[in-house]
C-alpha positions as CSV (number, residue, x, y, z in Angstrom):
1,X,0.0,0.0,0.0
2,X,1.4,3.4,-0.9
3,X,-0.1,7.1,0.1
4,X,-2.1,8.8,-2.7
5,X,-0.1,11.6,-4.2
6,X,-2.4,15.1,-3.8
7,X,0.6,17.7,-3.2
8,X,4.1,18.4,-4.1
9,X,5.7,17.1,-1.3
10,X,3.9,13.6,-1.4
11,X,4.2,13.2,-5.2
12,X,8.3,13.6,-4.8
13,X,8.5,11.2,-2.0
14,X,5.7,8.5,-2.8
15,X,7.6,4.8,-4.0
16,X,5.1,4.9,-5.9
17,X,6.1,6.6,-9.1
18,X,9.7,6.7,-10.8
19,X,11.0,10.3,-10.9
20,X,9.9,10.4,-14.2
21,X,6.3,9.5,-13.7
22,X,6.7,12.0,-10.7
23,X,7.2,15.1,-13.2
24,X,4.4,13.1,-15.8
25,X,1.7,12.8,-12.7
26,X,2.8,17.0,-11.4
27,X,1.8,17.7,-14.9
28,X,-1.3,15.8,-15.1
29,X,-2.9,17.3,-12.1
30,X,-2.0,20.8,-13.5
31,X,-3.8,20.4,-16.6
32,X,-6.6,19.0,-15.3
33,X,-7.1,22.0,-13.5
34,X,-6.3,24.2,-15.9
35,X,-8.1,22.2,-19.0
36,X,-10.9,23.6,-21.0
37,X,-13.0,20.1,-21.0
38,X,-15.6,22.1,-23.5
39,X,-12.8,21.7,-26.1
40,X,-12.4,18.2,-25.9
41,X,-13.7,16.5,-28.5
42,X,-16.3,13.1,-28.6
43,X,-14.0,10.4,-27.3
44,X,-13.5,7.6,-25.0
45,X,-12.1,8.3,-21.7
46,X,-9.8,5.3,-22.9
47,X,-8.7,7.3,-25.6
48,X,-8.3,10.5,-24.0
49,X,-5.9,8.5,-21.2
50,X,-3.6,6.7,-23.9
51,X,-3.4,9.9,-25.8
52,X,-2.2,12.2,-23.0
53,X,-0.9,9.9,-20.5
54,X,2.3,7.5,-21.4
55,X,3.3,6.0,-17.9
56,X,0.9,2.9,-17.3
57,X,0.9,3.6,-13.0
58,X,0.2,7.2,-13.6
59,X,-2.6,6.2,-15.6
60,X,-3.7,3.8,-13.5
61,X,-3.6,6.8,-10.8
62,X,-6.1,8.7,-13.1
63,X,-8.5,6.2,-13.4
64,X,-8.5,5.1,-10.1
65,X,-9.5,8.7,-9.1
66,X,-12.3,8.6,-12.7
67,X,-14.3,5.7,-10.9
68,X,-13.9,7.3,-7.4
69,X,-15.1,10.5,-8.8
70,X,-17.4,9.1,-11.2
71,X,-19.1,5.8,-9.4
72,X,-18.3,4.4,-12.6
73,X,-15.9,2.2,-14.3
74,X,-16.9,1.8,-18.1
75,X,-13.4,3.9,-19.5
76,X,-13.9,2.3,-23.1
77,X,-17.4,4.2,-23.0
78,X,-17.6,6.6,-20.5
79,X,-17.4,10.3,-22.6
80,X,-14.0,11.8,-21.6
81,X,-15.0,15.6,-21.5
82,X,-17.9,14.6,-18.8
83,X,-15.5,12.3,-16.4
84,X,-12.9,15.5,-17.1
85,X,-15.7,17.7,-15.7
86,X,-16.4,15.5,-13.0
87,X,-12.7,15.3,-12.2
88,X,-12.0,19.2,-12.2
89,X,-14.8,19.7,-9.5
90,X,-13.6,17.4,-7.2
91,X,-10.0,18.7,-7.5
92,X,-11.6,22.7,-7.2
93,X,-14.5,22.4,-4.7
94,X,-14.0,18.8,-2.7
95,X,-16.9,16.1,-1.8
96,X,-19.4,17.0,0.4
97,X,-19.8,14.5,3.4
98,X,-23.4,15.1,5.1
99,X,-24.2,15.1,8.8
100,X,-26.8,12.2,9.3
101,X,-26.4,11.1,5.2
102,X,-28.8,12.2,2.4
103,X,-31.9,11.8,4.2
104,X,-30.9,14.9,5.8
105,X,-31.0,17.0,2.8
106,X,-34.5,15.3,1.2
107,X,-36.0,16.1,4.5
108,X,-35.2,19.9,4.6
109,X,-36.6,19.8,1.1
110,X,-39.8,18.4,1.9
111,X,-40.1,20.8,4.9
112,X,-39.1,23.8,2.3
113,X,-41.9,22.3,-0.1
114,X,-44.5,21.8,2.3
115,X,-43.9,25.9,3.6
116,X,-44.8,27.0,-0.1
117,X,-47.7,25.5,-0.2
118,X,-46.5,21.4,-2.0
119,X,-48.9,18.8,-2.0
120,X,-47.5,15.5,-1.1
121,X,-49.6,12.4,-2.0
122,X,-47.8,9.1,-0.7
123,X,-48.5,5.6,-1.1
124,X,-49.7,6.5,-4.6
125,X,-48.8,4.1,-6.9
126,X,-48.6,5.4,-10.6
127,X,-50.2,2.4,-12.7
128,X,-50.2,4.5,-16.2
129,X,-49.5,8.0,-17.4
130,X,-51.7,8.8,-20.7
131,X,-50.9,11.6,-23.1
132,X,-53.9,13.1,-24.8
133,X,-54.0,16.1,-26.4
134,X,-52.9,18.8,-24.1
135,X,-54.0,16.8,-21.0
136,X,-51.6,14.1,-19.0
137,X,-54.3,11.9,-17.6
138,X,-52.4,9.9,-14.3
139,X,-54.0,6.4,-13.5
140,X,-53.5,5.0,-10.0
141,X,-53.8,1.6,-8.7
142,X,-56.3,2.6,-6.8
143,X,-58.4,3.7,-10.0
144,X,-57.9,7.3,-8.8
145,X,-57.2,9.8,-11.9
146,X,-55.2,13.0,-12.0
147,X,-55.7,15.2,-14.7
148,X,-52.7,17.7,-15.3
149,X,-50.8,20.0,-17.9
150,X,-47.8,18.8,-17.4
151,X,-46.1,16.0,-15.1
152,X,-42.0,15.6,-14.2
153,X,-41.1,11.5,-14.3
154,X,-38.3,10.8,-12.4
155,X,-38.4,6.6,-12.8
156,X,-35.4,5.2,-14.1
157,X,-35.6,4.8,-18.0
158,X,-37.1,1.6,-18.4
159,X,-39.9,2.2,-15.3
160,X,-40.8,5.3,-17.6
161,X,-41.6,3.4,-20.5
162,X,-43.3,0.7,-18.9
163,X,-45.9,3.7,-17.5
164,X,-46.1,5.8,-20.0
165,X,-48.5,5.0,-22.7
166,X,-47.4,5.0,-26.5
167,X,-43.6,5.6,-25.7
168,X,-42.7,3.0,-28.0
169,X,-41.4,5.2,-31.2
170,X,-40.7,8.0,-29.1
171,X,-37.4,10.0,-27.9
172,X,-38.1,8.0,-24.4
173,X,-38.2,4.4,-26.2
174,X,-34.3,5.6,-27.6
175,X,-32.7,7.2,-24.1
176,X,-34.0,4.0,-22.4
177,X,-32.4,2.0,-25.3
178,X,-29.2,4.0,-25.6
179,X,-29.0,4.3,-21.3
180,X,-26.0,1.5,-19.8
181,X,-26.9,1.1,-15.6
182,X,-24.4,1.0,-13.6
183,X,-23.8,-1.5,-11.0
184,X,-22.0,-1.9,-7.6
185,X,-20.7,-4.7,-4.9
186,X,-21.3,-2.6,-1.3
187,X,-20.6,-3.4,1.6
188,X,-21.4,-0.8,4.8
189,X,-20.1,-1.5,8.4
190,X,-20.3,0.1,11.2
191,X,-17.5,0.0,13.7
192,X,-17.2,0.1,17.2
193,X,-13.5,1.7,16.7
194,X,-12.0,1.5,13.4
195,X,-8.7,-0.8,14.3
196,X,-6.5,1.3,11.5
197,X,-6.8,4.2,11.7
198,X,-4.2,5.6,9.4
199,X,-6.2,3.5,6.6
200,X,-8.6,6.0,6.3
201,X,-9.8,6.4,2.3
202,X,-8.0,3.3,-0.2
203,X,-8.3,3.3,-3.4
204,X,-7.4,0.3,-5.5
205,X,-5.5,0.5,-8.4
206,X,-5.2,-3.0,-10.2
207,X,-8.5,-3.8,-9.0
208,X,-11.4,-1.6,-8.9
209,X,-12.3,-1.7,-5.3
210,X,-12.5,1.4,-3.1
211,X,-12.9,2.1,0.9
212,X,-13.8,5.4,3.1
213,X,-14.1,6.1,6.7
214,X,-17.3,8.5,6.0
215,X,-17.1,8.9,9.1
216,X,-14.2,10.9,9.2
217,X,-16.0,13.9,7.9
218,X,-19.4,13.3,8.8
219,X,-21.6,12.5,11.8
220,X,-23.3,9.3,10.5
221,X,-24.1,7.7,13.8
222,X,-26.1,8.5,17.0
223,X,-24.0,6.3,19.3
224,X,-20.5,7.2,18.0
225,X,-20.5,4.2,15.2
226,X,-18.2,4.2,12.9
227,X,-19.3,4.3,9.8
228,X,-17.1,2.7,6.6
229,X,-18.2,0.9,2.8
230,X,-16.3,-1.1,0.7
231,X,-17.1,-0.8,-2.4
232,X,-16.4,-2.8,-6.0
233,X,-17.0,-1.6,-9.5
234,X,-18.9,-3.4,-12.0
235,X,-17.7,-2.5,-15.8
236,X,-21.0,-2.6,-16.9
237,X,-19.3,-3.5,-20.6
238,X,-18.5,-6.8,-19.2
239,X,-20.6,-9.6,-18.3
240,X,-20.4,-10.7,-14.5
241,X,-19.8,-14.0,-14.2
242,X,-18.4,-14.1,-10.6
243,X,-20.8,-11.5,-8.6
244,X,-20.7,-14.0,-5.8
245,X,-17.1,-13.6,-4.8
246,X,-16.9,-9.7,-4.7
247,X,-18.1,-10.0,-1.2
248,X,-15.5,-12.5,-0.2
249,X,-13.3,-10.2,-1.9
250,X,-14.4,-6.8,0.0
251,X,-14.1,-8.4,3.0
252,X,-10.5,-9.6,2.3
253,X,-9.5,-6.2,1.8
254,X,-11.5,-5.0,4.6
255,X,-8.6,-7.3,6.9
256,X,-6.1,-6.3,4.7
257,X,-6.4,-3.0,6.0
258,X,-7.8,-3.4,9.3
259,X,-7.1,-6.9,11.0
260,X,-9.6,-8.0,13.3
261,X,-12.2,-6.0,11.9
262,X,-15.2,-8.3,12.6
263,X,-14.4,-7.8,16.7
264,X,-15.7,-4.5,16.2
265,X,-18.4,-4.8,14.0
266,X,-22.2,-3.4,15.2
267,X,-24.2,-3.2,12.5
268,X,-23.3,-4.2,8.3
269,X,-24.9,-5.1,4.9
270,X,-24.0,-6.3,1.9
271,X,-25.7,-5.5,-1.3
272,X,-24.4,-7.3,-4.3
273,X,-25.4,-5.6,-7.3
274,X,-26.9,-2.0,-6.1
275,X,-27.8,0.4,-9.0
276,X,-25.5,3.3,-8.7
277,X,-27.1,5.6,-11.9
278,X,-29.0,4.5,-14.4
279,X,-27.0,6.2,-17.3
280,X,-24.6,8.3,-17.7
281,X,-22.5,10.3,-20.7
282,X,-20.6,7.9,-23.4
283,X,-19.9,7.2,-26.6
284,X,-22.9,5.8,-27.6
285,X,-25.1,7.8,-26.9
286,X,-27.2,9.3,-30.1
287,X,-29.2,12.2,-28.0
288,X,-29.1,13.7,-24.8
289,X,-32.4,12.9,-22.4
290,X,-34.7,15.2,-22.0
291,X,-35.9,17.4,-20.6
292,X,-39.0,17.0,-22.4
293,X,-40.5,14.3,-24.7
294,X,-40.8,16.0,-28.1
295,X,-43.3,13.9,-28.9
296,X,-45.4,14.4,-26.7
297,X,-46.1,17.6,-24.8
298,X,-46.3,18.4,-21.2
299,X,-44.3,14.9,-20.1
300,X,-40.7,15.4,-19.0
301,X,-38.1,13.5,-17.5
302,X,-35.3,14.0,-14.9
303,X,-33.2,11.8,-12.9
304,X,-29.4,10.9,-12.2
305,X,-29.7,9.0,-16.0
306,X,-30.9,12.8,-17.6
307,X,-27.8,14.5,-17.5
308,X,-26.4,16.0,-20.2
309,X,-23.0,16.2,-19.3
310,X,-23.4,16.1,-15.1
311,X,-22.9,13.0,-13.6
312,X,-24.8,11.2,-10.6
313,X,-26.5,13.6,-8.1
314,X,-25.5,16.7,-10.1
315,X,-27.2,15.3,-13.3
316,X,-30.0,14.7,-10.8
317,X,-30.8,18.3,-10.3
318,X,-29.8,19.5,-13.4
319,X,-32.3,17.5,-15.4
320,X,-34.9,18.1,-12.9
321,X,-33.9,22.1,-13.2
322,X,-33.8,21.9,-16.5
323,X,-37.0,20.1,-16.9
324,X,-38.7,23.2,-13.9
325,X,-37.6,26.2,-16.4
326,X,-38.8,24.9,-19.6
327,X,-41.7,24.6,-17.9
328,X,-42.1,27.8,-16.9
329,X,-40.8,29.4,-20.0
330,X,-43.7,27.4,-21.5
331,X,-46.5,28.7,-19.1
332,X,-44.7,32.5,-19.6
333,X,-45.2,31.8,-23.8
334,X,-48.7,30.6,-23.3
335,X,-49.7,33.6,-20.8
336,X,-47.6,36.0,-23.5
337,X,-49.9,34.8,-26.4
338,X,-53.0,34.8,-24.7
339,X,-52.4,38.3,-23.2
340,X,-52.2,37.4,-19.4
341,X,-49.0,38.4,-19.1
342,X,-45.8,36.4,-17.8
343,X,-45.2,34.1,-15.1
344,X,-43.0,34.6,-12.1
């Protein structure tokens, strides 16, 4: 195990690297921060690597820190100027680490939404959404009927399809055709203590297996717990023919670097192929989802698989923002040409 190179000193002293791969990875890190990623053109991330990079462990450096950055580890697909993107903000603004997780920030959300004046109607489920004319008719299993202008679906590509009537044909049949989930081996524990604590955040770089301590920046527990996951990468290129050892392999590297570890253990789970996004940029993709379906007016889509060039939670919001003002810039055209003036 060697420490990850982030500053000068580190990168000159790391065994790591040979001095020359030393000066090759300095150089790296200063483009990417300096690089115009809006200038590079359509290519693999692949491509983009064995182009600019020439020392295989400096490479393997870089993508390490890709499927890190990224939750993703398709480099023969994944679109280089979006993973470049992705790459730059991490290096510039950090990851956020959340007191109490992401259930945190949804319910401040809800509260926001409920102060403004939000309807919330749970336990509905959504058997069929029918476009007709200007009207999106939304059937419910329990043979309720909304009738609305326009509707936001956030389901996963194929879920959207499936409720949507008469999507076959349309832009929504192709995303969910072109869309390539991604997939993940996770393993969460929580610790009474954490038995090494130097081995904070690993990242793996001849196998694509990666560990944090969220802990370390984040209150995740109320008792103290130590919270850590293991995680392992599925290339979502490949076929995975040995799912049933990647837990046997996260927990080998989970005593690797921190012996004993079951002694300490209070709480864990293991989820063997979690969804991580259900698209993001490549190669192959022919259009970019969304916002809304030209093909039929007043349905939209957002989601983490709607980004154009964001990745995970930022394409989340960005699709869903995306999806809010051509909304209203439709609603301000319409009360334009009808003479009631715009919307605010």
């Amino acid at each position: 195990m060697f420490t990850i190179p982030t500053d000068f000193r580190s990168i000159l002293s790391t065994p790591l690297l040979s001095w020359s791969a030393k000066v090759q990875f300095s150089r790296l890190m200063i483009r990417l921060g300096n690089l115009d990623v809006g200038e590079v053109p359509k290519m693999s991330l692949t491509t983009w690597a064995e182009n600019e990079i020439k020392d295989p462990m400096v490479r393997n450096i870089f993508y390490a820190l890709c499927r890190t950055t990224t939750y993703t580890f398709a480099p023969t697909i994944q679109l280089a100027s979006s993973v470049l993107k992705q790459i730059q903000l991490s290096i510039k603004e950090g990851v956020l680490y959340v007191d109490g997780g992401w259930e945190t920030i949804i319910t401040k959300l809800r509260d926001l939404a409920n102060d403004v004046g939000v309807k919330f109607l749970a336990k509905k489920h959504v058997l069929e959404i029918e476009h007709y004319e200007d009207k999106q008719r939304i059937h419910c299993v329990d043979d309720e009927v909304f009738a609305v202008d326009t509707v936001i679906v956030t389901t996963p590509p194929k879920e959207a399809c499936k409720i949507i009537k008469g999507a076959e044909g349309t832009s929504l049949h192709r995303w969910n055709e072109q869309s390539v989930p991604v997939t993940v081996a996770a393993l969460d524990i929580g610790l009474r203590q954490l038995p090494n604590p130097t081995h904070q955040f690993v990242l793996g770089l001849d196998q694509p297996i990666f560990f944090t301590n969220q802990s370390r920046a984040a209150k995740l527990s109320e008792d103290g717990s130590i919270a850590v996951s293991l995680i392992k990468y599925h290339n979502p290129v490949l076929e995975m023919n040995h799912i049933h050892e990647d837990k046997e392999q996260l927990e080998s590297t989970m005593e690797l670097l921190h012996p004993n570890w079951k002694r300490e253990v209070v709480a864990q789970q293991y989820l063997p192929k979690i969804t991580v996004v259900h698209d993001f940029p490549h190669i192959d993709r022919v259009e970019k989802p969304g916002p809304n379906i030209p093909e039929m007016p007043g349905v939209y889509v957002a989601g983490d698989w709607a980004g154009h060039d964001e990745i995970l939670a930022d394409a989340a919001v960005a699709s869903g923002k995306r999806a809010a003002l051509h909304i209203l810039k439709q609603y301000e055209s319409e009360a334009v040409h009808h003479g009631n003036g715009a919307v605010i």
